[in-house]
C-alpha positions in Angstrom: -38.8 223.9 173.6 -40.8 221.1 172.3 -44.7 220.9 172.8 -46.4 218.1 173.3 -50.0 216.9 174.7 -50.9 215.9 177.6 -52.2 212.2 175.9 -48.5 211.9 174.1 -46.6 212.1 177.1 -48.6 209.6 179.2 -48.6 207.5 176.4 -44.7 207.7 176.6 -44.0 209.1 179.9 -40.6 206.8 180.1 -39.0 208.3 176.7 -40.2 212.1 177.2 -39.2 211.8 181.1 -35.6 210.1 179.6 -35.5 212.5 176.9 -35.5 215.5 179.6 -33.4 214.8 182.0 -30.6 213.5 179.0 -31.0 216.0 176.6 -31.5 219.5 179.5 -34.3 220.3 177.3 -37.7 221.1 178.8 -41.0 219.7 177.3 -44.2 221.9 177.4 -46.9 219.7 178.2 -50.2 220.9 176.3 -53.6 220.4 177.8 -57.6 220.8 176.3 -59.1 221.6 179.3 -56.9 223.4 181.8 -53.2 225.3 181.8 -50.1 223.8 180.3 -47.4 222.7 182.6 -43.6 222.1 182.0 -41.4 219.0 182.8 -37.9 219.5 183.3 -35.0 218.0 185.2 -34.3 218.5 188.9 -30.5 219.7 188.0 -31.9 222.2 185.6 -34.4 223.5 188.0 -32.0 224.1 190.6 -30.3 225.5 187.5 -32.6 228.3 187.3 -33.2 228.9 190.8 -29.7 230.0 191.2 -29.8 232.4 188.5 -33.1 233.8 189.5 -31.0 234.2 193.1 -27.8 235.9 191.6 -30.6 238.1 189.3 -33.0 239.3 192.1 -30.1 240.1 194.6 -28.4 243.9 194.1 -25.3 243.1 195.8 -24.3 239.9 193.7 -25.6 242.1 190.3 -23.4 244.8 191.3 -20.3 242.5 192.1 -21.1 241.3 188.7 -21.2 244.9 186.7 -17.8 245.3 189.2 -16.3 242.5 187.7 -17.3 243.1 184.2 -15.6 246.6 184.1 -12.4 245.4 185.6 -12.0 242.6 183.1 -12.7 244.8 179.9 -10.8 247.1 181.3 -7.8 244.9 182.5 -7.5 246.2 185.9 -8.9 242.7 187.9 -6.3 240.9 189.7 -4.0 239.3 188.2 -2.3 235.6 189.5 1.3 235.4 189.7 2.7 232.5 187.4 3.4 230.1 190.4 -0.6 230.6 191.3 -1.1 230.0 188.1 0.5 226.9 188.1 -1.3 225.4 190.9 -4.6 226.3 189.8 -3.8 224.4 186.3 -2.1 221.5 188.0 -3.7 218.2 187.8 
């Protein structure tokens, strides 16, 4: 994550705000007097919201950990070709 101050990106609130939201990179915003702050993009702060959901809840962590077994194992389900098909079927 970059680092800037706080007199940089007012200077050039346009390019760092552009810069953001393009690249999906959050800027840490550095200030003398008082706590930093982070700018990012409102689709990358949703973003994280919805993993901090999936994280914090048991049952979706456990479906998860479910999952993961069945795959490495190769027990999950399995489409039939004809699914298959329709699912890749533009």
């Amino acid at each position: 994550m970059n680092s800037i101050s706080v007199n940089q990106f007012r200077d050039n609130l346009k390019r760092y705000v552009e810069q953001t939201v393009s690249e999906h990179e959050p800027i840490k915003v550095t200030r003398r007097a008082g706590d930093d702050f982070i700018v990012m993009s409102a689709d990358d702060w949703d973003r994280e919201q919805e993993t901090l959901h999936v994280l914090q809840s048991s049952n979706l962590m456990k479906q998860i950990a479910e999952s993961m077994v069945s795959h490495h194992t190769k027990t999950g389900y399995k489409p039939t070709q004809e699914q298959l098909n329709e699912i890749t079927s533009f």
